[in-house]
C-alpha positions in Angstrom: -15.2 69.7 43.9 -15.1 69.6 47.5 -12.7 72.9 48.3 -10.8 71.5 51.0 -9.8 68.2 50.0 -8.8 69.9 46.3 -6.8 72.7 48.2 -4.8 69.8 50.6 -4.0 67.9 47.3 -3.1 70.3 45.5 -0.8 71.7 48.0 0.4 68.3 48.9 0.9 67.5 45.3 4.7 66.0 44.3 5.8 65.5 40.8 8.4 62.5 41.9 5.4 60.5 43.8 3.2 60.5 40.5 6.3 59.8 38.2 6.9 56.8 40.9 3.1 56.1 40.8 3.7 55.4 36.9 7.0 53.6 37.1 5.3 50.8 39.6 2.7 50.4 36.6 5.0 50.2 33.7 7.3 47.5 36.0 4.4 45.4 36.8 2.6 45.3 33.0 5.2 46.9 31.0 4.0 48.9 28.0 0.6 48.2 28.7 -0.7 51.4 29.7 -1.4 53.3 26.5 -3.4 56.4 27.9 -2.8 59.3 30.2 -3.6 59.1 33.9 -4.3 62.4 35.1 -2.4 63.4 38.3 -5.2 63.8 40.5 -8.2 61.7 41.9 -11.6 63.4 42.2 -13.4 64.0 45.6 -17.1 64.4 44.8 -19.7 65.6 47.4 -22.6 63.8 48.3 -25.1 66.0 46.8 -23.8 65.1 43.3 -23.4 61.4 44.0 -27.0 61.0 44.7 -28.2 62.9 41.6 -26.1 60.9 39.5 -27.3 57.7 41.3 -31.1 58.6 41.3 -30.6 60.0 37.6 -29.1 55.6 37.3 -32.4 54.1 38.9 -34.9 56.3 37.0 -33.0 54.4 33.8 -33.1 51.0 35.4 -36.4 51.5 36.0 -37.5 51.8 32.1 -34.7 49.4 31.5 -37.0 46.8 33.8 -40.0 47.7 32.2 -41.9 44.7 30.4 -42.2 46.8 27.0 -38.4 47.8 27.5 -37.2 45.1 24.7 -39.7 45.8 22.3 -38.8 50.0 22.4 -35.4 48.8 21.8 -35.9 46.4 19.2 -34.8 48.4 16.0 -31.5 49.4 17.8 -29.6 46.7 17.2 -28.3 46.8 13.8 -29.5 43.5 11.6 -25.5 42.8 11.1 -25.3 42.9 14.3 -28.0 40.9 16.0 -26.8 37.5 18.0 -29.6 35.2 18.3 -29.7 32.7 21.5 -31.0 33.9 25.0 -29.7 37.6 25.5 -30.3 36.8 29.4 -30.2 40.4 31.1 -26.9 43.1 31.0 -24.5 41.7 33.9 -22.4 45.0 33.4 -23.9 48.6 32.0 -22.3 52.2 32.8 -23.3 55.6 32.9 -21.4 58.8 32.0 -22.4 61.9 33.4 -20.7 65.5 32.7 -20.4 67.7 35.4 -22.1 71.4 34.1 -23.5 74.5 35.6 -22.7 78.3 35.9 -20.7 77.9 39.1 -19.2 75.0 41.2 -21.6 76.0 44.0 -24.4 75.2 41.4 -22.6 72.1 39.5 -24.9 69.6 38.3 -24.9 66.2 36.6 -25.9 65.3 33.2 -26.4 62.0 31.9 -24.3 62.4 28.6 -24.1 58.5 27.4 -24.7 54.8 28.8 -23.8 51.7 27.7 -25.0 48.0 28.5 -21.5 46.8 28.2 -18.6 46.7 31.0 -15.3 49.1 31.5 -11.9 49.1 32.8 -13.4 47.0 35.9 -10.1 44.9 37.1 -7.8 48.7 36.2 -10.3 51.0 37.7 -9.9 48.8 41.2 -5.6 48.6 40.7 -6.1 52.4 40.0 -7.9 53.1 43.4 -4.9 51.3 45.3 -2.5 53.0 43.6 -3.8 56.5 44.0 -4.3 55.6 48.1 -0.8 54.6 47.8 0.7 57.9 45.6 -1.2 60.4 48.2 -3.0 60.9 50.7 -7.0 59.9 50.6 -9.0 61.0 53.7 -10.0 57.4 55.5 -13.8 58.1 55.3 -13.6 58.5 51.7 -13.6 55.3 49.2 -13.8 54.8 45.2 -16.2 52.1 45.9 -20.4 52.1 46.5 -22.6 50.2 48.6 -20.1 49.0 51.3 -18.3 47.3 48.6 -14.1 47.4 48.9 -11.5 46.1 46.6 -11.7 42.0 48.0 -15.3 42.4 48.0 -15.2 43.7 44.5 -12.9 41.0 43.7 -15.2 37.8 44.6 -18.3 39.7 43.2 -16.3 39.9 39.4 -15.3 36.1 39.7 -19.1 35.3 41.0 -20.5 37.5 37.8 -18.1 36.6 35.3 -17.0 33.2 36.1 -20.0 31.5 37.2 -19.4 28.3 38.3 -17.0 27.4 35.4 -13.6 26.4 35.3 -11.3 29.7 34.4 -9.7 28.1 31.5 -13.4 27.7 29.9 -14.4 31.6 30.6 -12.5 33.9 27.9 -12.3 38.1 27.8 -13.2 38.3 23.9 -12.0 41.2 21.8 -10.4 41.8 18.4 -7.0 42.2 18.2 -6.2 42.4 22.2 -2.4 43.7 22.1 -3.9 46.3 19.4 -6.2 48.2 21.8 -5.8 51.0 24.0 -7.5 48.7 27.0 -5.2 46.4 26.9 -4.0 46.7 30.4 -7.2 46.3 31.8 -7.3 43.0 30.0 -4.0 41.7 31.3 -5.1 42.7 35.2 -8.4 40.9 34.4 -6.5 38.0 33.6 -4.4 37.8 36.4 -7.4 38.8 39.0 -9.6 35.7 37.9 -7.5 33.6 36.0 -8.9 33.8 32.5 -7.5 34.4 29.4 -8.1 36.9 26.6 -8.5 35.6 23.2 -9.0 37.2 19.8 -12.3 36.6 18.0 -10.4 35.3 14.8 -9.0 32.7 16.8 -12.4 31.1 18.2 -13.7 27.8 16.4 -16.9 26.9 15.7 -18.3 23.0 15.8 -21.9 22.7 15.9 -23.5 25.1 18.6 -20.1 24.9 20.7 -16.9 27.2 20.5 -13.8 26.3 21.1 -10.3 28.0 21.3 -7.0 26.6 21.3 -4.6 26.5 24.6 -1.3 24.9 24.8 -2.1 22.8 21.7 -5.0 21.5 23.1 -9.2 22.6 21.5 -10.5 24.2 24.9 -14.5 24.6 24.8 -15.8 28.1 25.9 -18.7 27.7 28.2 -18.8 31.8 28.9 -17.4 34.6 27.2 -17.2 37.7 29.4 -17.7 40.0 26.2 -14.8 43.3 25.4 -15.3 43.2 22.1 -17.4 46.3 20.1 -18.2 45.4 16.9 -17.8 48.7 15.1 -14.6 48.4 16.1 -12.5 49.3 12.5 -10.2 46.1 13.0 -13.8 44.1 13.1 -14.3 45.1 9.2 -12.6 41.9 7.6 -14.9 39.9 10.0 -18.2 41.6 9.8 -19.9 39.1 7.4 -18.9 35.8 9.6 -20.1 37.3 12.9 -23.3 36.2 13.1 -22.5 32.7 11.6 -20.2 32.4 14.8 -21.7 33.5 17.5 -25.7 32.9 16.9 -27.4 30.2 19.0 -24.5 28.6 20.7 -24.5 26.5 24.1 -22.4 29.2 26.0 -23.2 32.1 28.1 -22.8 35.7 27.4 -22.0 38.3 30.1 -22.9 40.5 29.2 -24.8 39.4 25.5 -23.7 42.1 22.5 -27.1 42.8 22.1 -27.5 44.7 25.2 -24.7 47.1 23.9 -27.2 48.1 21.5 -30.4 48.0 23.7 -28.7 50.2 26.5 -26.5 52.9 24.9 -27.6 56.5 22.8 -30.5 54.9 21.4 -32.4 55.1 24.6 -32.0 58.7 25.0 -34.7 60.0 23.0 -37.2 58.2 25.2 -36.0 59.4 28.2 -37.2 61.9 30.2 -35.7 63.4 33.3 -34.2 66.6 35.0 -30.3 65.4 34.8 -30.6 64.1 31.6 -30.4 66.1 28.1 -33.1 66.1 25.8 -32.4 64.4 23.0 -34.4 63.5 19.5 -33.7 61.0 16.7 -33.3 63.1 13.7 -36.0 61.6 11.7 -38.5 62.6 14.0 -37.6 66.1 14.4 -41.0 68.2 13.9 -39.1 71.3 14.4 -35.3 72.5 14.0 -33.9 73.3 17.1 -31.1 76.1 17.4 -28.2 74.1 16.0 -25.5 76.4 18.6 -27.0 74.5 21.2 -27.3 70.9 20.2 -24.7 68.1 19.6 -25.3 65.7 16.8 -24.2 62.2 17.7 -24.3 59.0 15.3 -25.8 56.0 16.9 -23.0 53.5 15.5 -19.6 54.9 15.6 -16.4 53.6 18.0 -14.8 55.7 20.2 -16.8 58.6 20.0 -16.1 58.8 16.3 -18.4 61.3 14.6 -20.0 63.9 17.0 -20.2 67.0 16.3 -20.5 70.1 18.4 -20.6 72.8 16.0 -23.9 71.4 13.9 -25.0 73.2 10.8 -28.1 72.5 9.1 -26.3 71.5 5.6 -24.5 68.5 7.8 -27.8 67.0 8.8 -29.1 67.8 5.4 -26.3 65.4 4.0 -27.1 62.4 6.8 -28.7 59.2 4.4 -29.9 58.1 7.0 -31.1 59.9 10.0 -32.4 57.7 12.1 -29.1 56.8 13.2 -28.3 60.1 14.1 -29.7 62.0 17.4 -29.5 65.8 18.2 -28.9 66.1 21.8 -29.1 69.1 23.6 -25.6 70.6 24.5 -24.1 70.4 27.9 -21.5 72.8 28.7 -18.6 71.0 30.7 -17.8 73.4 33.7 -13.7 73.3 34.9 -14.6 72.1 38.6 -11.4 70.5 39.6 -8.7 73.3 40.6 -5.1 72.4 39.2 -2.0 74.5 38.8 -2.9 76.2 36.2 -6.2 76.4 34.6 -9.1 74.9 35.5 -10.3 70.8 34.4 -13.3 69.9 33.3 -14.6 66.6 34.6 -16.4 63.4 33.6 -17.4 60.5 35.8 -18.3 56.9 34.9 -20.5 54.8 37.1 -20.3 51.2 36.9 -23.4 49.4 37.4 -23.1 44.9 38.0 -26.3 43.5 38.1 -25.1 39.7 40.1 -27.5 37.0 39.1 -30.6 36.6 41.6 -30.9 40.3 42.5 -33.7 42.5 41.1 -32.1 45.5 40.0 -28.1 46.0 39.0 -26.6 48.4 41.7 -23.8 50.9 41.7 -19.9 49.3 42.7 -17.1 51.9 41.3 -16.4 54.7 38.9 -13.9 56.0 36.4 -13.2 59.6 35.9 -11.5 61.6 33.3 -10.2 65.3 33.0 -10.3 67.5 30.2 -9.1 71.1 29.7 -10.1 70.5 25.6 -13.3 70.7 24.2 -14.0 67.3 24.7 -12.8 64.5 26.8 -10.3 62.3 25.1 -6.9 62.3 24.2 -7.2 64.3 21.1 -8.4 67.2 22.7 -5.8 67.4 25.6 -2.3 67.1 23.7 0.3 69.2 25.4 -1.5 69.3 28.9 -1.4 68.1 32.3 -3.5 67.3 35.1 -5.9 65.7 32.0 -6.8 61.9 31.3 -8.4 58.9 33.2 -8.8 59.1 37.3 -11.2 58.0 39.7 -13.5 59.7 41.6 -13.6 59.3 45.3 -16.8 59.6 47.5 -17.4 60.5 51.1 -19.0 56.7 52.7 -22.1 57.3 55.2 
């Protein structure tokens, strides 16, 4: 997005570096990576940064409002629901699609957030790598708000460890060595010294959890939370969650509840210039023009569901639309130049929120390419220059 810097790369650009870029991954956690990384970073200009930033605040600032947990309350599915102290969201995220009729007129949209973290330890081995596989003008960093990868570092073993002992803090997910993340799991492991367990291997006694470690019960005193629980391996499980997790003695970071709180639901109720409108079926008063909506279920896993090309008899046949919002459409505009066509682009913001500051701020991104209709894998076989990067920023 920033001419220059895409023409140098591209011109610069080396097959035998990337492929080398990929073989260091693969030697240092073999078959662990289990998605595409696209060959380029992204260089975003300053003017886009601080829309997609002051887009972020204007959320925080209704997610800080005292009525905030009350306008959320029916979003967390009754199945769902942990009890205990929900605290406040130590990790959320905010994806914004990058739209507009020209690149000298590309803007952000706010497309999806989530009160739940991301590929946080990958996303900072990722920004090494790339600085290391090309050449990434000095002024220009992955990171925000003077942070850098040691500082990143400490502030993910303040937020995530606490005060504890690693071997009491667990990454919880279902089915680790199953999921496409898994990497990310195994560098959070070795960054802070954790371990990753599966939820059918946690233990219940009383209000404590425990899991097992060489042979021994290990008590969990803080679960740094992975785990989604529309996740289709999570089926078998679905009637014991509750019974496990509700009113223990740990803490959550961040508490599953806020997955619900901060994610589509809050759309609707939202209203801002870089953000699509978007309506909870049920309280449609009129129909829109379908052509330029996107119907999205509120409770699906990995994007499972949406549909782009609406027609009234699919919302006719939805039992229950109140999980269901119509948003309105943005077009994805090809911004990043590659050898052959154009690639549509997608940036992640990661938001931390340390304990004892008012407001969560922005640390570090994730970006994906797409030359499909969508972002994701399914809509980019056969294609290069497509998958996950990371945006880099220019620093003041």
């Amino acid at each position: 997005m920033i001419p220059l810097l895409r023409h140098s790369f591209n011109q610069q650009f080396r097959p035998d570096k990337y492929a080398g870029m990929l073989d260091r991954i693969e030697k240092e956690y073999p078959h662990m990576l289990d998605f595409r990384i696209a060959e380029t970073p992204v260089f975003i200009p300053n003017v886009i940064l601080r829309k997609m930033m002051d887009t972020c605040e204007y959320v925080i600032d209704r997610i800080l409002s005292p009525t905030f947990k009350k306008l959320t309350a029916e979003s967390i599915p009754e199945k769902f629901r942990i009890g205990g102290p929900e605290e406040y969201p130590q990790f959320m995220v905010f994806d914004f699609g990058i739209f507009g009729t020209d690149s000298a007129n590309a803007e952000p949209m706010l497309i999806e957030l989530q009160g739940f973290p991301s590929l946080l330890a990958y996303q900072s081995m990722l920004s090494e790598l790339m600085r290391d596989y090309t050449h990434i003008p000095e002024q220009y960093s992955s990171y925000l708000n003077g942070y850098d990868a040691g500082s990143h570092q400490q502030l993910l073993k303040d937020i995530i460890l606490g005060k504890e002992d690693p071997l009491s803090v667990i990454l919880l997910e279902i089915l680790p060595e199953k999921q496409k993340t898994r990497i990310d799991f195994a560098i959070t492991e070795k960054m802070l010294g954790i371990k990753t367990v599966c939820f059918s291997k946690i233990k219940r006694e009383g209000n404590s959890l425990y899991y097992e470690w060489q042979g021994k019960k290990q008590k969990i005193s803080r679960i740094f939370n992975r785990m989604i629980f529309e996740d289709p391996f999570l089926i078998q499980y679905q009637d014991s969650i509750n019974d496990l997790f509700t009113n223990t003695d740990l803490t959550w970071v961040s508490h599953p509840n806020w997955y619900y709180r901060i994610s589509k639901y809050l759309l609707p109720f939202l209203d801002h210039p870089n953000i699509p409108a978007s309506w909870f079926l049920d309280e449609l008063k009129e129909m829109p023009r379908l052509s330029d909506h996107v119907l999205k279920p509120l409770y699906s896993f990995a994007g499972a569901g949406v549909n782009l090309d609406v027609k009234l008899e699919d919302i006719e046949k939805i039992e229950h639309p109140r999980e269901w919002i119509l948003q309105r459409k943005v077009n994805y505009l090809p911004v990043i130049q590659t050898p052959d066509e154009a690639a549509k682009l997608e940036i992640r913001l990661f938001y931390y929120w340390p304990k004892g500051m008012p407001r969560p701020i922005a640390i570090h991104n994730l970006a994906r390419l797409s030359k499909g209709s969508m972002i994701g894998t399914r809509y980019n076989k056969d294609k290069d220059w497509v998958g996950g990067s990371i945006a880099f920023f220019e620093q003041p």
